[in-house]
Each structure stands twice: as structure tokens, then as C-alpha cells.
C-alpha positions as CSV (number, residue, x, y, z in Angstrom):
1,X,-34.7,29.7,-38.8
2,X,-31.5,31.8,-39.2
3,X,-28.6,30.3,-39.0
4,X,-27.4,32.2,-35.7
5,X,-30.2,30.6,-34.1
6,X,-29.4,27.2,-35.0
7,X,-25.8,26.7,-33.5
8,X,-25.6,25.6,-30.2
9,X,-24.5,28.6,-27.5
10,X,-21.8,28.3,-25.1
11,X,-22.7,31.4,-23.2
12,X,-21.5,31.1,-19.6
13,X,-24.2,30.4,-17.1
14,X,-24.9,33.1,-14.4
15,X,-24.0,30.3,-11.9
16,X,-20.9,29.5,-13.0
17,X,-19.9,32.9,-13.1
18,X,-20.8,32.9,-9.3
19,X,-19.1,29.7,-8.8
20,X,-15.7,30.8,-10.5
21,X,-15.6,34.4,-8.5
22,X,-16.4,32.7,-5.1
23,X,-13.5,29.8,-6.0
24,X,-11.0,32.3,-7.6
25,X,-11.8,34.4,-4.0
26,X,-11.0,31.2,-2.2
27,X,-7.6,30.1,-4.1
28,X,-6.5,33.8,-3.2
29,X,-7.2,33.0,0.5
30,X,-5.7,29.4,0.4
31,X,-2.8,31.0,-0.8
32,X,-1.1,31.8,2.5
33,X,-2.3,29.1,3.9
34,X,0.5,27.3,2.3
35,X,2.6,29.1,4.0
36,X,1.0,28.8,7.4
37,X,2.3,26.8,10.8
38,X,-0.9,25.3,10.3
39,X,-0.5,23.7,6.8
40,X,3.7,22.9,8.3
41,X,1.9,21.0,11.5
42,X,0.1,18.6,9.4
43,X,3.6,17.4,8.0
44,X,6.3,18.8,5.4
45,X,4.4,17.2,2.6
46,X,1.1,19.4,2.9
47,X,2.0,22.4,2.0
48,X,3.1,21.6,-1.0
49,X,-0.2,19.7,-1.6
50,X,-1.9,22.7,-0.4
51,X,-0.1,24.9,-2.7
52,X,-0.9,22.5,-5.7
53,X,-4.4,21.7,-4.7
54,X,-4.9,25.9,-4.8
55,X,-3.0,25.7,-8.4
56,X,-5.4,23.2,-9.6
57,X,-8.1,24.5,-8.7
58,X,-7.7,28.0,-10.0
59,X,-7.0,26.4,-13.3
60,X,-10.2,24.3,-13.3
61,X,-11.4,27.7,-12.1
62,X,-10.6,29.1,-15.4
63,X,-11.5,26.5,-16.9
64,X,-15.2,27.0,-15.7
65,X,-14.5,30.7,-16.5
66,X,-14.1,29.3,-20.1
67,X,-16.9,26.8,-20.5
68,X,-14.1,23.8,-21.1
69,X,-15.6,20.4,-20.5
70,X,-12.1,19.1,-19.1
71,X,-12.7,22.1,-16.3
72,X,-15.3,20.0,-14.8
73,X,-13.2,16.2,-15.0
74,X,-10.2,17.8,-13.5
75,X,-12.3,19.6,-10.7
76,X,-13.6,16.8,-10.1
77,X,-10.4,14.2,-10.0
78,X,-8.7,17.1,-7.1
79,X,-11.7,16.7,-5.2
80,X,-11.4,13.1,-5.0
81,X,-7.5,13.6,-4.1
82,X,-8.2,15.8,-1.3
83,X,-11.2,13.7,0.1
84,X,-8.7,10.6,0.1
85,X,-5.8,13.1,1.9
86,X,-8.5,14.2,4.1
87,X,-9.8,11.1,4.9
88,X,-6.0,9.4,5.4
89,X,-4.9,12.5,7.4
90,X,-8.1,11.6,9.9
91,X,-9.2,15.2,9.6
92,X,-12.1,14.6,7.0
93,X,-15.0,16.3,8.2
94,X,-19.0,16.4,6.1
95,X,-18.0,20.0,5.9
96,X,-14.9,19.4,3.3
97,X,-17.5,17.5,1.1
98,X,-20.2,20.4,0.9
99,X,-18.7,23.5,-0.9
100,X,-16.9,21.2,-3.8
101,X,-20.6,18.4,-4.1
102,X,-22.5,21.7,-4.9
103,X,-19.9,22.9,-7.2
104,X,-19.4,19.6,-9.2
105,X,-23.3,19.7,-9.3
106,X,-24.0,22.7,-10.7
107,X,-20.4,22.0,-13.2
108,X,-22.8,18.0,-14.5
109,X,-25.6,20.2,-14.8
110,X,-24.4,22.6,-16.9
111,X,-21.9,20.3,-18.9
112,X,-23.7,19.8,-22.3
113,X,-23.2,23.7,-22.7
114,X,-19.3,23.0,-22.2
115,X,-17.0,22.6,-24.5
């Protein structure tokens, strides 16, 4: 067996690469949001939430981009933030739950190839 063969690759899944375009599309559309009346209605304090909840994730984002095992733990510790925002601002819905589930999903399945 050659040695090339024998070391473990860290080649970036297809599906991540979808994953990190469609969430690195997504941060560029939250972005003035932030800025919004919307975001200001919910109270002073979201849009800066907003703004670092869009900051985050285009660095776990990157992260992904760069198969880094800390990518996928800090993904997954915003989405747990925002659920518990969502869920204290009473505007949690199944549909805030969906995108980010099928994300950290396919982030565990593909973790033993992170780094």
C-alpha cells in the first residue's frame, strides 16, 4: 500500500460545500436584516443578536468550508442560543428548527473526516 493511500483524507464533502454556499448566501441576506424595523420591533437588543448570530455563523461557515471539527460544536452551541431566544421571544416556530437539524446532521455525519 503506498503511503499516500494510507493517511486519512480530509477532502471536503460535496455536501458541505453545498451546505457552506447556501449558509454563506443566507449570512449575506441576514445582513440587512439587522438593520431592519423588523429586527428594531422585536426590542433594541435583537439586532445586535441578529448581527452576531449572522457573524457566528459565517465563521462556523468557514469553518465547515475548512473541515475544522470546532466548526461543527460552535454551529451547533448558536443554534441552541437562538432556539432558547426564539423560544423566550414566543416566536419559535418548527420552521426555525428545520434548515439548522439538517445542517448539524449532515456536519455529525461527516465529522470523523474533520479536523
Amino acid at each position: 500500500m503506498s503511503e499516500a493511500s494510507s493517511q486519512p483524507t480530509n477532502k471536503r464533502p460535496v455536501i458541505i460545500t453545498v451546505i457552506c454556499i447556501i449558509g454563506f448566501i443566507g449570512a449575506l441576506f441576514s445582513f440587512p436584516l439587522v438593520f431592519s424595523s423588523y429586527a428594531s420591533a422585536v426590542g433594541a437588543w435583537y439586532p445586535p443578536f441578529l448581527g452576531l448570530a449572522s457573524v457566528v455563523g459565517i465563521i462556523a461557515f468557514i469553518g465547515f468550508w475548512k473541515m475544522r471539527l470546532w466548526a461543527l460544536y460552535l454551529y451547533f452551541a448558536m443554534f441552541l442560543v437562538s432556539q432558547i431566544v426564539l423560544i423566550v421571544m414566543h416566536v419559535w416556530s418548527p420552521l426555525a428548527i428545520i434548515l439548522p437539524i439538517v445542517v448539524l446532521i449532515i456536519g455529525f455525519s461527516c465529522r470523523s473526516r474533520m479536523q
